[in-house]
C-alpha positions in Angstrom: -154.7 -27.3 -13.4 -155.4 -24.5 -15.9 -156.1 -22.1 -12.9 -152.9 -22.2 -11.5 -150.7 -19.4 -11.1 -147.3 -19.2 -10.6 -147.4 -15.6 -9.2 -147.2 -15.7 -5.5 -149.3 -12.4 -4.0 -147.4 -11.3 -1.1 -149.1 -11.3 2.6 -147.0 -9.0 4.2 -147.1 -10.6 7.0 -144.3 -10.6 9.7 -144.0 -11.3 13.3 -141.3 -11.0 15.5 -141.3 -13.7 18.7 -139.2 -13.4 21.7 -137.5 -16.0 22.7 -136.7 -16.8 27.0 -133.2 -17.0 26.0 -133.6 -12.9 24.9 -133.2 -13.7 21.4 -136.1 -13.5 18.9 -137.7 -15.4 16.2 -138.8 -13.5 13.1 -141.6 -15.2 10.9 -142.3 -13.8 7.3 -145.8 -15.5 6.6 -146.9 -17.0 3.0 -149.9 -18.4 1.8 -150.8 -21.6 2.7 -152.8 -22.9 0.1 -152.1 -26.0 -2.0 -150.9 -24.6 -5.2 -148.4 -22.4 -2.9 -147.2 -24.9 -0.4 -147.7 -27.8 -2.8 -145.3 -26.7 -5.4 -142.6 -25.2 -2.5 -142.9 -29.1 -0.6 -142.3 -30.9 -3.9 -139.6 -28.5 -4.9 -137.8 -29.1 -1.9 -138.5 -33.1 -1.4 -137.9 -34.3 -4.7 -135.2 -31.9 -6.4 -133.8 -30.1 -3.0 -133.8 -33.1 -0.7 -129.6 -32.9 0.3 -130.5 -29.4 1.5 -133.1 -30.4 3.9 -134.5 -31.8 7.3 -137.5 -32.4 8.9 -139.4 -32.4 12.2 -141.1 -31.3 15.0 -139.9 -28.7 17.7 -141.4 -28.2 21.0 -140.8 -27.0 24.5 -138.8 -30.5 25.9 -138.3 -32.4 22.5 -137.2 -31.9 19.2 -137.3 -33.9 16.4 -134.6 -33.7 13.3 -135.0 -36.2 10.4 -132.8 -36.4 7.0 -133.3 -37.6 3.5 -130.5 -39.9 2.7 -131.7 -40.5 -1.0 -134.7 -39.3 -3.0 -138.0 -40.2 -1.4 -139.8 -43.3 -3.2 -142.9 -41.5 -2.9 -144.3 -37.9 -2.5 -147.8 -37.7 -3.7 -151.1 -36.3 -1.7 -153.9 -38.4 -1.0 -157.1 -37.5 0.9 -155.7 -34.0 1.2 -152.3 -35.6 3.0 -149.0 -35.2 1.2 -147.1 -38.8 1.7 -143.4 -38.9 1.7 -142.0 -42.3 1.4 -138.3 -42.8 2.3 -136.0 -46.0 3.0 -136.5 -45.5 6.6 -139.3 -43.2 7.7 -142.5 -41.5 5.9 -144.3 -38.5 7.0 -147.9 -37.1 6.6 -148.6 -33.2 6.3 -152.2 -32.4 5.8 -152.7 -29.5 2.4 -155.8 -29.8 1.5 -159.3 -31.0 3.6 -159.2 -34.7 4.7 -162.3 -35.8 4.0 -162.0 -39.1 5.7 -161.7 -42.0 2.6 -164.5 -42.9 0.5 -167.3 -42.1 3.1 -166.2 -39.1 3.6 -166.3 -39.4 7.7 -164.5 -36.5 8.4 -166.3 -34.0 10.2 -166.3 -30.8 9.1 -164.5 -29.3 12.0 -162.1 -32.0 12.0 -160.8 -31.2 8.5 -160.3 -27.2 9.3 -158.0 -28.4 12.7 -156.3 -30.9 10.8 -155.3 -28.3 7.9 -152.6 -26.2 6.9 -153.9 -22.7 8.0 -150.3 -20.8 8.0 -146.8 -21.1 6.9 -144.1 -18.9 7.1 -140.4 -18.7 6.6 -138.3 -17.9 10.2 -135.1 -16.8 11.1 -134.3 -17.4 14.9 -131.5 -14.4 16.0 -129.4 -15.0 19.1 -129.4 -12.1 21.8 -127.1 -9.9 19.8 -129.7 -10.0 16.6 -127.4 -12.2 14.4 -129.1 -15.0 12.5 -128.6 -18.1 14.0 -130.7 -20.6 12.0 -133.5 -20.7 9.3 -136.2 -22.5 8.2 -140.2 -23.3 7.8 -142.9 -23.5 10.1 -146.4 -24.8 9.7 -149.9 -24.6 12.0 -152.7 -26.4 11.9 -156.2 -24.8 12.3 -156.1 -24.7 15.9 -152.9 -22.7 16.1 -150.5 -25.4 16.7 -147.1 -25.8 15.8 -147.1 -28.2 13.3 -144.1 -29.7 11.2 -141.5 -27.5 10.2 -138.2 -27.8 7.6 -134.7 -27.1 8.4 -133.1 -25.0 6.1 -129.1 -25.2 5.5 -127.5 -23.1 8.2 -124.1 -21.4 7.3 -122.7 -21.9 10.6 -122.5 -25.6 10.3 -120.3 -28.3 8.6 -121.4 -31.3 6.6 -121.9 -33.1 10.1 -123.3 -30.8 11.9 -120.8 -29.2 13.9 -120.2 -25.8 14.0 -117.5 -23.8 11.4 -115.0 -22.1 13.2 -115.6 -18.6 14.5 -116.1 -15.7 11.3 -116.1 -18.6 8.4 -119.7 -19.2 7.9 -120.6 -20.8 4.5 -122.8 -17.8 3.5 -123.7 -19.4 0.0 -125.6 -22.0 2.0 -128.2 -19.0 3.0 -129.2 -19.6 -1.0 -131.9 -22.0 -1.1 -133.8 -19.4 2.6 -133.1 -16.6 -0.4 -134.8 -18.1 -3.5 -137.8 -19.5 -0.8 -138.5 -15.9 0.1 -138.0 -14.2 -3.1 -140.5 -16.7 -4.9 -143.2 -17.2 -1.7 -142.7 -14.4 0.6 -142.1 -11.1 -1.5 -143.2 -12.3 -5.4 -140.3 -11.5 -6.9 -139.9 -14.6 -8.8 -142.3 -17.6 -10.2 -143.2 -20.7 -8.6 -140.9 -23.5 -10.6 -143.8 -25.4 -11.8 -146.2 -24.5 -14.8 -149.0 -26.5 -12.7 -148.8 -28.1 -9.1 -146.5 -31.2 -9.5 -149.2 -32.4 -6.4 -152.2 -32.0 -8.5 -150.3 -34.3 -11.4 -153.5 -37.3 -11.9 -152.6 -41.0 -10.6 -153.6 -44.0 -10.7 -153.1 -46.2 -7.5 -153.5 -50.0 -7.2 -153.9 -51.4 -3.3 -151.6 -54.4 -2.7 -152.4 -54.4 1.0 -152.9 -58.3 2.6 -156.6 -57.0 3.6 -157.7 -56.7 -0.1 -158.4 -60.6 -0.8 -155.1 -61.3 -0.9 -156.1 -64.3 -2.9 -157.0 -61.6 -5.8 -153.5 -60.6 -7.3 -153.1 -56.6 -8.2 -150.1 -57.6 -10.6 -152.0 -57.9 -13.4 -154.6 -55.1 -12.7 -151.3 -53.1 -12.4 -149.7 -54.3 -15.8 -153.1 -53.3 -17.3 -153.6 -50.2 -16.0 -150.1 -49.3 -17.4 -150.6 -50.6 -20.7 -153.5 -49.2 -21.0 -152.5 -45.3 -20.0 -149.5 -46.0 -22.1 -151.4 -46.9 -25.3 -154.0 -43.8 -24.6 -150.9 -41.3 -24.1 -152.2 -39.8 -20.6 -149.9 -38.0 -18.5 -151.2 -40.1 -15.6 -148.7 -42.0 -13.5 -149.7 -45.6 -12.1 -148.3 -46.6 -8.9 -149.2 -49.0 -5.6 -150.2 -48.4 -2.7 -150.7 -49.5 1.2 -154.3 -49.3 2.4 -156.7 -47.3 0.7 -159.5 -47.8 2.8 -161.4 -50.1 1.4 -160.8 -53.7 2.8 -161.7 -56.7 1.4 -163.4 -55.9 -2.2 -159.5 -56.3 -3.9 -158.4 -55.5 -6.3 -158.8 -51.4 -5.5 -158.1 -48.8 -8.1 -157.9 -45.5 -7.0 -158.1 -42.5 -9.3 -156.7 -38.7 -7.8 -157.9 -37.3 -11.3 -161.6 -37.0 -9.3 -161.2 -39.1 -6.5 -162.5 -42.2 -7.3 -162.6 -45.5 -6.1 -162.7 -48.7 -7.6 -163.4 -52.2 -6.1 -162.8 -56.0 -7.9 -160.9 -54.8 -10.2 -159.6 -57.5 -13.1 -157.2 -56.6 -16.2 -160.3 -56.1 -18.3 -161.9 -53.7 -15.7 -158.6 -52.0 -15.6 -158.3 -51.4 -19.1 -162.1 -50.6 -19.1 -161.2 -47.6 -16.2 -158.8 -45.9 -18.5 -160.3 -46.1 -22.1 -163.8 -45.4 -20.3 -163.2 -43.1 -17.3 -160.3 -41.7 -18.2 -160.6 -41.4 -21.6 -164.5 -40.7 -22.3 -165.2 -39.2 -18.6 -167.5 -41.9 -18.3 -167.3 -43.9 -14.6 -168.0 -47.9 -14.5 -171.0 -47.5 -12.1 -171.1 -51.6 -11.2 -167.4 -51.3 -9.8 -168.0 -47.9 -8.4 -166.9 -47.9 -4.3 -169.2 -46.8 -2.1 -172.0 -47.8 -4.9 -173.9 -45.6 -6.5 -176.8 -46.1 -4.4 -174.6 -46.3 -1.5 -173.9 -42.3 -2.6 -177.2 -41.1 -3.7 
């Protein structure tokens, strides 16, 4: 977290893509590493969500999802940021995905599945007037990934279009402060540190891990325990975190560690010792030590 910068260096980068209907679509690239796109995704799920949509366009489909509320979850896991809504969740890979705690990713794998561009795009209409705006993402193989719709000044509050010369040009804002912080440098990311990198601490309540072994407590615990050492370290639950049947699971994103049979006292043991000291419990310790070496 000290390393971070808030400073975006420019790319420089911009391509212009015809379009069949004789239009074009202008791309203005940014970097697309974490601490760049991190920050940016966070900023715009958690604080920017009413301004926003999400989804997938390709020749014959598109895709167009809303936030109707603030997500209950945005946090990266295994290199995957997680949104959580009411009704739908979504999975955009920043960082490698190693593939759990045995790491079974392979090494090619991980490069296809990442991030490898971003940019910002304006799509103009034959005549060269802006038309609509938004984000685009690509994988390591040069495919389209996920991309964000940005508010478009040509369209009401449901969606249909303004009548001819009224646009809502203030609603061109949020593309403007996007390319002045990401694109050009002009202004500092929002965030002293990436909100993505923030440490937590997950407990697995998923039926597979020995349901029979309650996380509640291990939960409780875990809180009280961070609590009484003062940590900025947020405890949560989780679905599956890969490791079935050895409940109760603690998972750690400090360092990426995970923990299996888990009771209150381990729990407490995992903050004051790990946490705390920088010292791991080697006997609970998923895969095993030996299981590692």
């Amino acid at each position: 977290m000290s390393d971070f910068n808030c400073w975006v260096t420019p790319l420089n980068r911009r391509e212009i893509e015809p379009t069949y209907q004789g239009g074009t679509i202008e791309y203005e690239d940014f970097p697309s590493a974490i601490d760049i796109t991190g920050p940016m995704l966070y900023a715009l799920f958690q604080d920017r969500w009413q301004e926003v949509q999400l989804g997938h366009v390709v020749e014959g489909s598109v895709l167009e999802l809303e936030f109707t509320e603030p997500p209950k979850l945005c946090i990266l896991y295994d290199g995957y940021l997680t949104v959580v809504t009411q009704g739908w969740h979504m999975h955009l890979c920043l960082e490698e995905h190693l593939g759990g705690p045995h790491c079974k990713t392979p090494p090619e794998l991980r490069q296809q599945r990442l991030v490898s561009r971003a940019a910002l795009y304006r799509r103009f209409n034959a005549d060269g007037q802006a038309k609509s705006w938004g984000i685009q993402f690509w994988n390591g193989a040069g495919e389209r990934m996920m991309n964000l719709f940005l508010p478009n000044p040509f369209l009401g509050e449901d969606e249909d279009l303004l009548p001819e010369g009224k646009p809502k040009l203030e609603k061109l804002g949020l593309y403007e402060e996007l390319r002045s912080i990401y694109v050009l440098g002009e202004r500092p990311i929002p965030f002293e540190a990436n909100p993505l990198k923030r440490p937590y601490l997950s407990v697995c309540r998923s039926s597979r891990c020995n349901p029979s072994r309650k996380w509640q407590p291990v939960f409780e615990a875990l809180k009280t325990a961070v609590e009484k050492a003062g940590l900025d370290v947020t405890v949560m639950t989780s679905g599956c975190l890969e490791v079935c049947q050895l409940g109760p699971v603690v998972f750690y994103s400090g360092d990426r560690t995970w923990y299996t049979r888990v009771k209150p006292e381990v729990a407490k043991r995992i903050v004051d010792e790990h946490l705390v000291n920088g010292k791991k419990l080697d006997e609970h310790l998923y895969p095993a030590a030996i299981d590692r070496a």
